[in-house]
N, C-alpha and C positions, 0 to 999 in steps of 0.2 A: 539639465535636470540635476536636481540633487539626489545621490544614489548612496543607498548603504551597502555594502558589499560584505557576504557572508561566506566564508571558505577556510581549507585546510590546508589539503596536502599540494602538491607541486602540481599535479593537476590541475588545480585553482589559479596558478600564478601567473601563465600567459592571459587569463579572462581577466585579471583585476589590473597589469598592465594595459592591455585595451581599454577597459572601463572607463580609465583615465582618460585618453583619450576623445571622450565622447561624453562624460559625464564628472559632473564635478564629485567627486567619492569622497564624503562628509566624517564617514568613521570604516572602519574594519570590524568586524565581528571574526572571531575567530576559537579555534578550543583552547584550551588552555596549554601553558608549556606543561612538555611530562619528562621523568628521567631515562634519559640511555645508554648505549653502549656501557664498558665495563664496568666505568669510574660511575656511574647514573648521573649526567650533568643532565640539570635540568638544562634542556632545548625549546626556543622559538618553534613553530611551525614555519614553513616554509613561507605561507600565509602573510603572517606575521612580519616574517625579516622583511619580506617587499612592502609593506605597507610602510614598516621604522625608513625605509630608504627614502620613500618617499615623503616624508613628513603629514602623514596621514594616522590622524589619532586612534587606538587600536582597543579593543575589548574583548575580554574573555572568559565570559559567564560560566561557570560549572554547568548551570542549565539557562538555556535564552529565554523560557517561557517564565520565570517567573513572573511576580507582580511588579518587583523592583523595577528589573532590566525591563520590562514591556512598558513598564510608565519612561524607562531613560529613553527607549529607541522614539516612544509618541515625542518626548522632549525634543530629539533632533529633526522632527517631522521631514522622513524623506518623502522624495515625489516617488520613489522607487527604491526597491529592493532586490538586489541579485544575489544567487545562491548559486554555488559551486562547492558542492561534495562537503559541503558543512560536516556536517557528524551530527547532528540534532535536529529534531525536528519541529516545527513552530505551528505556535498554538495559532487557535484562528484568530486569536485579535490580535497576536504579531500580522496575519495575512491579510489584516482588514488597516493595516495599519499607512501603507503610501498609496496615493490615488491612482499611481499608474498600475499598480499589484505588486507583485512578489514574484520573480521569474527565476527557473531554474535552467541551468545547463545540465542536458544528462547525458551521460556516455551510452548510450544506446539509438535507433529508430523503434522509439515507443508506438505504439504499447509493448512491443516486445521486449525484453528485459527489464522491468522494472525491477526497482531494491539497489542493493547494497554493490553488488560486485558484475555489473555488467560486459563489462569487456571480458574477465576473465572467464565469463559463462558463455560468451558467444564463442571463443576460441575451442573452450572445452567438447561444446556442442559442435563444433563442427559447420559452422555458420560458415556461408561463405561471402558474407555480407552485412555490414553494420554499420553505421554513423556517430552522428551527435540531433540532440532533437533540444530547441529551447520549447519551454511551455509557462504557462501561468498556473502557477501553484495554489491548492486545495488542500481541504484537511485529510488528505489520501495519500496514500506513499505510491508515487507517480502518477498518479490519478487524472491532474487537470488538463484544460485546453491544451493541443498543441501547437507551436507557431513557426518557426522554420526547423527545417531538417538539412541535415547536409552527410553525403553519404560515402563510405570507404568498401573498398575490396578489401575481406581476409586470405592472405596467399596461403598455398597448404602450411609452407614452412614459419609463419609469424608466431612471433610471441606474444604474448599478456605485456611486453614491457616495448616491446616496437609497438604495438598497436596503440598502446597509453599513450607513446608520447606523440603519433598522430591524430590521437583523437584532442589531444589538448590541444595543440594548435588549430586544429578547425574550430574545437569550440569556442575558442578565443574569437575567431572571424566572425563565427554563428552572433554570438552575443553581439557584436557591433552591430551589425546587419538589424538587429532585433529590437536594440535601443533605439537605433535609428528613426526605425519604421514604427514603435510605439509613440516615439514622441510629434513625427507625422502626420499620425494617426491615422496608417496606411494598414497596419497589422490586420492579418487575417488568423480568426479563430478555428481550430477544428480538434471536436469531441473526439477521445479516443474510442476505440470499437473495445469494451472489457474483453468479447469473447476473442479476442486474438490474440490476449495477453499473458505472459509469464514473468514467473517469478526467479530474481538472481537473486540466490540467498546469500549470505553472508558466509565464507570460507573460514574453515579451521583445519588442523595440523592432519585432521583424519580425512580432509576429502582427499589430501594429495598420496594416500596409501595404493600402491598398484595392487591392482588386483590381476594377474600374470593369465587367468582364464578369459580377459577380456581382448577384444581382438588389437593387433599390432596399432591398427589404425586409429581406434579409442586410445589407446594408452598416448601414442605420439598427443593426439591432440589435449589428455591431461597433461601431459610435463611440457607442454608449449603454454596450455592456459595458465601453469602456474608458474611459469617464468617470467618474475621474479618473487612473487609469494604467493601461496606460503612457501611451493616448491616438491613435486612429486617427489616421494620415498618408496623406501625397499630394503627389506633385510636379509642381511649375509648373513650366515653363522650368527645371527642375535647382535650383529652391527647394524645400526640404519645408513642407508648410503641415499644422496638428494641426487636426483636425477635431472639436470638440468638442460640439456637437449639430445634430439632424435631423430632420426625418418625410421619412415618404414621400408622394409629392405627391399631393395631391384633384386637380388640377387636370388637365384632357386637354391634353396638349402634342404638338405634331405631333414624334414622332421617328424621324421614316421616314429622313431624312437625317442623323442626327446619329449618331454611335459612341462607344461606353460614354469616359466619362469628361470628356466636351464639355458644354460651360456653355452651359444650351440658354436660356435666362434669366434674366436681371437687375431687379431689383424691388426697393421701397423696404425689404422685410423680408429682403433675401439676395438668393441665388441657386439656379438649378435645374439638375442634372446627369443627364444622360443615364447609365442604367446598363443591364446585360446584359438586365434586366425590369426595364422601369419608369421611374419619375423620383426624384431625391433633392434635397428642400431641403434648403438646408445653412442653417443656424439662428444657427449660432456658428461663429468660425475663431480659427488661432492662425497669422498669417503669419510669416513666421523671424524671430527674435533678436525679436519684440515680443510684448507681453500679449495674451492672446485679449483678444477682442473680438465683438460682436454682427457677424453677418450683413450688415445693414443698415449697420453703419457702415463695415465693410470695401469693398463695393461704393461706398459712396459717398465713396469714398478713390480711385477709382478700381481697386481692387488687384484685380479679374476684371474680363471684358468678354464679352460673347454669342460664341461661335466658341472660346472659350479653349478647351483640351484639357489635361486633369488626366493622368497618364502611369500605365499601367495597371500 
């Protein structure tokens, strides 16, 4: 089949490697380069550079639905369409546009997480279980048929960036399996149930703010889901400090006297904080303007002391 292949970030890049594989891949859609780091060089997408590797011609619409680009993509009339973590959303005559459809990879077992940020809201949540689900795409944000599924254990201790990078390579397998079976025409359809469905909204700098009255075990599971962004915070003395991992404490600590967000102890591996339930080691930190760092080597920088108070 001839396939268009639609995606982003490094998530995207084990699927469009497979692709190949299985399907002749005609162009790349992808977002556009933007600038970063200090110097702002504009940057490829990750997307992007594997497509230039492979000598596979490459595009990057500010928006895909226009007139322009929807009359280029009818131009290159693919039999298929794959989408992986694009950034945009396509109009229904981009969806009416290849005869096999439009199929997405999504980091979730939909209907449950639909949107923007699903892994990091299943870790957040406390999930102890989650996948990748391909599906045939509608004008609905996660909406359509779903076609195979393939599914992961969350460990207490995972993060938002271990778990990324096993859900990319399933979805990478998911997709083959999926192409396979469409072109077959062995594929089986199934309606998602709405009522069982939620929403991963889209994260910003304030989900990752601790709230120090929330129990030990909530908070673990924010600064594991936001490991590696955006990245749980907290403020010292009017510094913000990124909390970058946790468990919650074995250990019985007296916290009759102490109030959520108080640094009930200081130890050669970290330190322990007082929260609404419970105790929180804190594993890893990232003090202002410097490199995280280990627990252990922060404390013994001086930079907490027993009595400290984290600001709720």
């Amino acid at each position: 089949m001839k396939a268009i292949f639609m995606g982003t970030p490094d998530f995207a890049v084990p699927c469009l490697k497979s692709l190949c594989d299985v399907a002749e891949v005609i162009a790349v859609i992808t977002q556009p380069d933007k600038p970063k780091g200090r110097g702002k060089k504009m940057q490829p997408t990750p997307v992007k550079v594997e497509a230039l590797e492979r000598n596979i011609p490459v595009y990057q619409p500010e928006k895909v639905k226009t007139p322009e680009f929807t009359a280029k993509l009818k131009e290159m009339a693919p039999d298929i369409i794959i989408v992986v973590a694009f950034g945009q959303i396509l109009s229904q005559e981009i969806l009416d546009i290849p005869k096999y459809g439009c199929v997405n990879v999504h980091a979730s077992l939909l209907p449950r997480y639909r949107g923007a940020a699903p892994i990091h809201w299943c870790i957040i949540n406390g999930e102890k279980e989650t996948g990748v689900t391909t599906m045939y795409m509608n004008a609905g944000l996660d909406t359509g048929d779903m076609l195979l599924k393939s599914h992961v254990d969350i460990t207490p201790e995972m993060t938002t960036a271990e778990l990324h990078d096993i859900l990319m390579e399933q979805g990478a397998g998911l997709l083959v399996e999926t192409v396979k079976q469409i072109e077959a025409g062995t594929i089986k359809r199934e309606k998602q149930d709405d009522s069982l469905s939620n929403y991963a909204k889209m994260l910003n700098k304030e989900t990752g703010h601790i709230n120090w009255n929330e129990s030990a075990e909530k908070l673990h599971n924010l600064i594991r889901g936001l490991n590696s962004y955006p990245v749980a915070w907290s403020t010292l003395n009017g510094n913000a400090y990124k909390f970058w991992l946790s468990k919650v404490a074995e250990n019985s600590y007296d916290v009759s006297s102490a109030k959520p967000g108080q640094v009930i102890a200081v130890h050669k591996k970290g330190f322990a904080v007082a929260t609404g339930d419970g105790v929180l080691e804190i594993l890893e930190i990232q003090p202002p303007s410097k490199k995280r760092m280990s627990a252990g080597d922060f404390v013994r920088g001086h930079g907490v002391s027993e009595g400290d108070c984290f600001e709720c």
